[in-house]
PANURO-157633 format. One record per residue (C-alpha): residue number from 1; x negated, y, z. Coordinates in Angstrom, 1 decimal. Layout:
! residues N
<seq NUM	east X	north Y	up Z>
...
END
This chain:
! residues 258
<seq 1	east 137.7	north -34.4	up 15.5>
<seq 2	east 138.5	north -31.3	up 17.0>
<seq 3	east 136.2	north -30.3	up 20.1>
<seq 4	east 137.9	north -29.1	up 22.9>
<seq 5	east 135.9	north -25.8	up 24.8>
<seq 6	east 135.4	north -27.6	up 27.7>
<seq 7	east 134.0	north -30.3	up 26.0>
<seq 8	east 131.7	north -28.3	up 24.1>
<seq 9	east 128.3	north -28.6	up 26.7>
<seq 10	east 128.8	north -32.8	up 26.1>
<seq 11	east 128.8	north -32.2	up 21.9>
<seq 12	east 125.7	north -29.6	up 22.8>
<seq 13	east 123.5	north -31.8	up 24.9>
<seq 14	east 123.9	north -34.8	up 22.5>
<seq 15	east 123.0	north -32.4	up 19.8>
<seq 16	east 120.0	north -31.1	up 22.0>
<seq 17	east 118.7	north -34.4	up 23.1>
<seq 18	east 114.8	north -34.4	up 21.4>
<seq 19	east 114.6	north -37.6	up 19.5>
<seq 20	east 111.8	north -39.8	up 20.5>
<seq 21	east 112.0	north -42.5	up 17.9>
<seq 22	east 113.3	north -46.0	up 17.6>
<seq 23	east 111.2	north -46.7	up 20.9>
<seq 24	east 112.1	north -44.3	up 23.1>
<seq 25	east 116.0	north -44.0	up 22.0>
<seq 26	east 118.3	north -42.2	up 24.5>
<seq 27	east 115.4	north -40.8	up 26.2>
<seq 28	east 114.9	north -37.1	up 26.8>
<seq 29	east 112.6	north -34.8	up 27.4>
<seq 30	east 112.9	north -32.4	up 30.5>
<seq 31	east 112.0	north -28.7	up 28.9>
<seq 32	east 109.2	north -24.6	up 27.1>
<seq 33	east 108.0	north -25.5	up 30.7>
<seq 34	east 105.1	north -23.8	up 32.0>
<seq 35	east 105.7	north -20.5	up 29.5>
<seq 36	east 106.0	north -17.2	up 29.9>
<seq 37	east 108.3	north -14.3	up 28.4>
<seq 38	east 108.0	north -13.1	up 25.2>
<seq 39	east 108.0	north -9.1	up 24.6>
<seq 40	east 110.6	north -8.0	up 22.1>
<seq 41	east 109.2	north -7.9	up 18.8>
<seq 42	east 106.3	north -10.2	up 19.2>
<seq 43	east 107.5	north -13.5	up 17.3>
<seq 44	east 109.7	north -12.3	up 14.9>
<seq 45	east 109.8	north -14.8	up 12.6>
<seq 46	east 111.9	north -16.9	up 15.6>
<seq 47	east 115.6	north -17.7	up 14.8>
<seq 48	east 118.1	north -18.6	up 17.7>
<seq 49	east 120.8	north -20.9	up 16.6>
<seq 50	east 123.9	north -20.6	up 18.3>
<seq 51	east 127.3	north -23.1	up 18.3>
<seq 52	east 131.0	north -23.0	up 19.7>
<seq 53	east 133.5	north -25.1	up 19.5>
<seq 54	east 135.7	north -24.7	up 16.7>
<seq 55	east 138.6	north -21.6	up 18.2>
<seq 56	east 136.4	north -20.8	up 21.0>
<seq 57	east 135.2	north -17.0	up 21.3>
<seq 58	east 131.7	north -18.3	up 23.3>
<seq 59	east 128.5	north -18.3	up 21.6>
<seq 60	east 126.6	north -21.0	up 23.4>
<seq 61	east 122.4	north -21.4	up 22.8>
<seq 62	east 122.0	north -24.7	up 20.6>
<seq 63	east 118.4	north -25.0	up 19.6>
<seq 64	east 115.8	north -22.9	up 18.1>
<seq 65	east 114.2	north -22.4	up 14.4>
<seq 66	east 112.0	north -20.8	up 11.9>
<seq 67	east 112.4	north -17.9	up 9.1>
<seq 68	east 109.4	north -19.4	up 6.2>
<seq 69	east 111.0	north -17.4	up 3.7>
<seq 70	east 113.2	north -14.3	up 3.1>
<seq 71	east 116.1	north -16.9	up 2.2>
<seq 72	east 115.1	north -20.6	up 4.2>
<seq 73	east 114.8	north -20.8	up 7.5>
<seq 74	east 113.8	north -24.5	up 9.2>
<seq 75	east 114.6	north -26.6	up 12.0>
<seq 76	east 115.4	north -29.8	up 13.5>
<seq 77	east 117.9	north -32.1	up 11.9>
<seq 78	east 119.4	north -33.4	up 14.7>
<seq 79	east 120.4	north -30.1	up 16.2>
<seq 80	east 123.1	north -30.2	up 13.3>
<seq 81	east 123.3	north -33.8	up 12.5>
<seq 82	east 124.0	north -37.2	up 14.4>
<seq 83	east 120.4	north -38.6	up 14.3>
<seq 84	east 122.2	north -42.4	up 14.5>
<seq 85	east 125.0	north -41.8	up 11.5>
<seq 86	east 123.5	north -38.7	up 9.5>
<seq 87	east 127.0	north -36.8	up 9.5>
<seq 88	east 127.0	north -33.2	up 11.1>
<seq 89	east 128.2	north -32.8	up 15.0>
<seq 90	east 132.7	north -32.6	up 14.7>
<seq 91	east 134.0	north -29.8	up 15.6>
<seq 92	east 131.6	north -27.6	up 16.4>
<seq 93	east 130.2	north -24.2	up 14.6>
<seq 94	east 126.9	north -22.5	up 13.8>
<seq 95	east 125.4	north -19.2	up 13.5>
<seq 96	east 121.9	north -17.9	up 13.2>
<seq 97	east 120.7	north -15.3	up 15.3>
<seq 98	east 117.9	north -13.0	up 14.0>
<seq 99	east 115.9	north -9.9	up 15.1>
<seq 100	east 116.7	north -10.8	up 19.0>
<seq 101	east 114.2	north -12.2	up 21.2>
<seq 102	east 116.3	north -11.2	up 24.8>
<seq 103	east 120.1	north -13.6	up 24.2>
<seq 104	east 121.8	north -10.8	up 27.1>
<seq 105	east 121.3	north -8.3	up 24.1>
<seq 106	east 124.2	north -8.0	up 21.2>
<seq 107	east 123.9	north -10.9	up 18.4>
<seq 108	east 123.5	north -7.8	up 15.7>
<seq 109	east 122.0	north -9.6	up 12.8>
<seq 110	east 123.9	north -13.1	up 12.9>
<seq 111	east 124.7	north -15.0	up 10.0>
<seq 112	east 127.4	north -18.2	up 10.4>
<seq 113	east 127.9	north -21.0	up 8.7>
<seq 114	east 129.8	north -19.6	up 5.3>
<seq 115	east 126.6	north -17.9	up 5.1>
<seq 116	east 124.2	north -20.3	up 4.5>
<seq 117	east 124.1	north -24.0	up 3.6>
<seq 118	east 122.0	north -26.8	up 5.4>
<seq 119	east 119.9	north -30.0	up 3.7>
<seq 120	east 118.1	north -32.3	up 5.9>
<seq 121	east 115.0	north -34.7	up 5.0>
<seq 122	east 116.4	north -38.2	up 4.6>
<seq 123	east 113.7	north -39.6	up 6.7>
<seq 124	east 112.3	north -36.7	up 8.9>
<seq 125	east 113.9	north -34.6	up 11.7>
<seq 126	east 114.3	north -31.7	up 9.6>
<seq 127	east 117.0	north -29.6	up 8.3>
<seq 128	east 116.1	north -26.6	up 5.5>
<seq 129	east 118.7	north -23.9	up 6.2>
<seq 130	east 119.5	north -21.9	up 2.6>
<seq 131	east 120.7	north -17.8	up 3.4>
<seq 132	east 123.4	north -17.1	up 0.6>
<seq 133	east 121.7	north -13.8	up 1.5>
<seq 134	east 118.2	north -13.3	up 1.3>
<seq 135	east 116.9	north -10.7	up 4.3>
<seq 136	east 114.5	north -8.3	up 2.4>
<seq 137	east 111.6	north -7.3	up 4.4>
<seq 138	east 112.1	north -10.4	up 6.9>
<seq 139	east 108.7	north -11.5	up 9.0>
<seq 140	east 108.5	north -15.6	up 8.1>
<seq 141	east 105.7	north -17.9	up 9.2>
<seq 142	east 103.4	north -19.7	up 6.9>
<seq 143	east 103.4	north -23.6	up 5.8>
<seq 144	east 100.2	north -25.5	up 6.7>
<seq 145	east 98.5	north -27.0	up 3.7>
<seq 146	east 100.0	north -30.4	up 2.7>
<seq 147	east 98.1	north -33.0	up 4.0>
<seq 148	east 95.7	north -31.2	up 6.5>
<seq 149	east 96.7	north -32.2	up 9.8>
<seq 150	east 95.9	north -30.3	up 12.8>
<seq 151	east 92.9	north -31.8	up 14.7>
<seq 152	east 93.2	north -33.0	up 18.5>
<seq 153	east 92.1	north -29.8	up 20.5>
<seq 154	east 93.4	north -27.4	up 18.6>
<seq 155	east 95.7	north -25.2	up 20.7>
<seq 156	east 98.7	north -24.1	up 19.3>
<seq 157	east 102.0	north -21.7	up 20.4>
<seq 158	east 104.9	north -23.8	up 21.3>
<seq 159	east 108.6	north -21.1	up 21.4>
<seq 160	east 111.7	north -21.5	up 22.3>
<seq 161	east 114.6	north -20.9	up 24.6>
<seq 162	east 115.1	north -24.2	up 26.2>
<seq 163	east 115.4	north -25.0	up 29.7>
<seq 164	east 112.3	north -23.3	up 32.2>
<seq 165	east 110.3	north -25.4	up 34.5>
<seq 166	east 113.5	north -23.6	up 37.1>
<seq 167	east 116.1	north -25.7	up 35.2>
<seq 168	east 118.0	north -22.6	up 33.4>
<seq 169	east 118.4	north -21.9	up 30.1>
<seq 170	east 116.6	north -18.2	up 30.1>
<seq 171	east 118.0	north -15.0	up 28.5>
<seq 172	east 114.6	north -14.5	up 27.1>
<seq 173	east 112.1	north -16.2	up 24.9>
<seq 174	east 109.6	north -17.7	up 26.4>
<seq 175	east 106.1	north -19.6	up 24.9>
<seq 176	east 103.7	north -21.5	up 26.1>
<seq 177	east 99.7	north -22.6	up 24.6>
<seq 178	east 100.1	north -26.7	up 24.0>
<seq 179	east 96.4	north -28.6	up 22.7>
<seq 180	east 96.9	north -30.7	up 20.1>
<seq 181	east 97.3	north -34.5	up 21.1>
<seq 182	east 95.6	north -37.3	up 19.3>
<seq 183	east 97.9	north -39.8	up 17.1>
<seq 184	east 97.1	north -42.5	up 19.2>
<seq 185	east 97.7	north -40.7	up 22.8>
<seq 186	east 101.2	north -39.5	up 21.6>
<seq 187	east 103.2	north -42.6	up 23.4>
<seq 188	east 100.7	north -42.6	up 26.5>
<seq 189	east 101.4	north -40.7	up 29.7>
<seq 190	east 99.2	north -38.1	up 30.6>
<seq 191	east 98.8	north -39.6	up 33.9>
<seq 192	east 96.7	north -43.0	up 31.7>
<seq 193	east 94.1	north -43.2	up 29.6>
<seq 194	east 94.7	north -46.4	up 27.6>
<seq 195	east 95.4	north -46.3	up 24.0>
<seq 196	east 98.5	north -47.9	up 22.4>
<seq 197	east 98.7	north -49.1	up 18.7>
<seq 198	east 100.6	north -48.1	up 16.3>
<seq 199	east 101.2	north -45.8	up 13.6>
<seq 200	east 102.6	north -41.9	up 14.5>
<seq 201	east 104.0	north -40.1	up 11.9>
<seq 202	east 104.5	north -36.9	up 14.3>
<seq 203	east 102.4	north -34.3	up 15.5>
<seq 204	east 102.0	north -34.5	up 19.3>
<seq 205	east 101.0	north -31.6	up 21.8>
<seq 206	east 101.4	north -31.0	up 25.8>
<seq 207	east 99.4	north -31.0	up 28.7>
<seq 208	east 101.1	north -31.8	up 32.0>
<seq 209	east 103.8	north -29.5	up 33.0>
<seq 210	east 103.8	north -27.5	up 30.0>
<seq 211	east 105.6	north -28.7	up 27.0>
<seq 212	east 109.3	north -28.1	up 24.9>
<seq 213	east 112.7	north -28.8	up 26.8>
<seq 214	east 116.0	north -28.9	up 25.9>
<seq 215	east 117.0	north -26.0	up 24.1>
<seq 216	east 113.4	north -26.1	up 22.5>
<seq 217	east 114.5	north -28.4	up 19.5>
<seq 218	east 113.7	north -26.9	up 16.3>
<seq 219	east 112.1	north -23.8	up 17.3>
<seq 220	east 108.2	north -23.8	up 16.3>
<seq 221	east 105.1	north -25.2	up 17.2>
<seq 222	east 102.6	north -22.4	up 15.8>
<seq 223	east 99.2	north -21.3	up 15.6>
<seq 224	east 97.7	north -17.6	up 14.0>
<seq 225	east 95.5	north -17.7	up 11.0>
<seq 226	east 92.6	north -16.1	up 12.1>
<seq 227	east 91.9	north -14.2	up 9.4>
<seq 228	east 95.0	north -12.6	up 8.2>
<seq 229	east 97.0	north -12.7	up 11.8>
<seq 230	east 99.8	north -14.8	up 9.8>
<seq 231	east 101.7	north -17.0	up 11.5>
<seq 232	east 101.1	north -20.8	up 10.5>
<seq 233	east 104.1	north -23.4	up 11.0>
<seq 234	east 102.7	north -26.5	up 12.3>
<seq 235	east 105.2	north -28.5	up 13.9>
<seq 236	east 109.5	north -28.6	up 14.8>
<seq 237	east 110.0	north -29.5	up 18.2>
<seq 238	east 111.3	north -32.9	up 17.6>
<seq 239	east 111.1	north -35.7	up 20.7>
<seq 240	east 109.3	north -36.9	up 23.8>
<seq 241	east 109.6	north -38.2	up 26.5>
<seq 242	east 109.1	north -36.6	up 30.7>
<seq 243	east 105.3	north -37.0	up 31.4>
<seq 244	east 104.5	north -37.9	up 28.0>
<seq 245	east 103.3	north -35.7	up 25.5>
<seq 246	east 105.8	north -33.8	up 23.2>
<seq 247	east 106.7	north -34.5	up 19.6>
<seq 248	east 107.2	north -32.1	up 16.5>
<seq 249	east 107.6	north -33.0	up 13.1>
<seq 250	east 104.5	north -32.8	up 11.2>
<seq 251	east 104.6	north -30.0	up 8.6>
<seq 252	east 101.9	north -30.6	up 6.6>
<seq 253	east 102.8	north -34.3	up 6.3>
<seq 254	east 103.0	north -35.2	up 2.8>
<seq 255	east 106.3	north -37.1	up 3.2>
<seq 256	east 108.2	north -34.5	up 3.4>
<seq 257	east 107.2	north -32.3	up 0.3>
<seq 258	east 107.2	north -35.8	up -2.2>
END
């Protein structure tokens, strides 16, 4: 199927809707809301992926990712893929921005798709994104340890150029400081305080009116190891839901490293 220009923003915001799971499906969550602007320079590691329709000149935003090695970069599989069939959005093509934290500035160090090749976790949201071309010198973040799960509390960096709390889609990076969410509060509203049941595979952080959008999926959920200053990938902006707390893949979850 060839996608039309015009009918580019529909294939984007189908690509962009955060996937909530099998109990929230076809739900999506409003924005980083609540963030500020990031100076140039001061998350390098960020990757802005970009998508047009197929003939188009027009770069559009898509979604947001990581660089965790000179050669892989990570995000969200449903940015690229149909979350309900598995096969990659028709018509449409992909580039990775890097080295640009301001999306008014020129796209000088883009890479598009004969570039680089894509594999996504058969049973997680996540796509591993292979440069034909590693970037020598290129600042990554770090993988959590398998199996060590960030503890509720724990504040972490959520980044990403998804819709503001002013419903546009900025020029600029912006981040925001999330706490960590309990498993069991992830499906609750902030606005309760009952528990549900239930088991939660994904890593869960917000607070009201700060949180990832739109736009956000894939980019990184992040915290800074306090020794070296290195940059520690905790989760992918995944799913949520409005007034719900927001969900990332889980890095360090075994499942995805069997």
């Amino acid at each position: 199927m060839h996608v039309q220009a015009g009918c580019l923003k529909m294939v984007l915001a189908a690509a962009l809707l955060v996937v909530a799971g099998p109990s929230a499906a076809g739900t999506m969550i409003p924005f980083v809301d609540g963030g500020r602007p990031v100076p140039d320079g001061e998350l390098p590691f960020l990757v802005d992926i970009e998508a047009r329709s197929l003939g188009s000149q027009a770069w559009l935003h898509g979604c947001g990712a990581s660089m965790i090695a000179d050669d892989l970069v990570v995000s969200a599989a449903h940015c690229f893929f149909n979350p309900q069939t598995g096969l990659p959005h028709e018509g449409v093509e992909w580039r990775l921005v890097f080295d640009r934290t301001d999306r008014s500035q020129p796209a000088d160090q883009a890479v598009e798709g004969a570039g680089f090749s894509m594999v996504a976790h058969p049973r997680r949201d996540v796509v591993f994104i292979r440069l034909h071309a590693a970037r020598e010198g290129a600042a990554t973040a770090r993988l959590p340890p398998v199996g060590v799960t960030p503890p509720a509390g724990l504040v972490a960096t959520l980044a990403g150029w998804g819709f503001t709390e002013n419903e546009v889609i900025p020029d600029r990076l912006h981040s925001v400081e999330l706490p960590i969410v309990a498993p069991e509060l992830c499906d609750v509203p902030y606005e309760h305080h009952s528990k549900q049941q239930g088991e939660f595979p994904r890593l869960c952080a917000g607070s009201p009116g700060k949180g990832s959008r739109a736009g956000d999926s894939g980019g990184p959920l992040f915290t800074r190891d306090p020794q070296s200053g290195a940059f520690v990938l905790r989760g992918i902006v995944s799913g949520g839901r409005p007034g719900y707390p927001g969900g990332y893949v889980n890095l360090a979850d075994p499942d995805l490293w069997e």
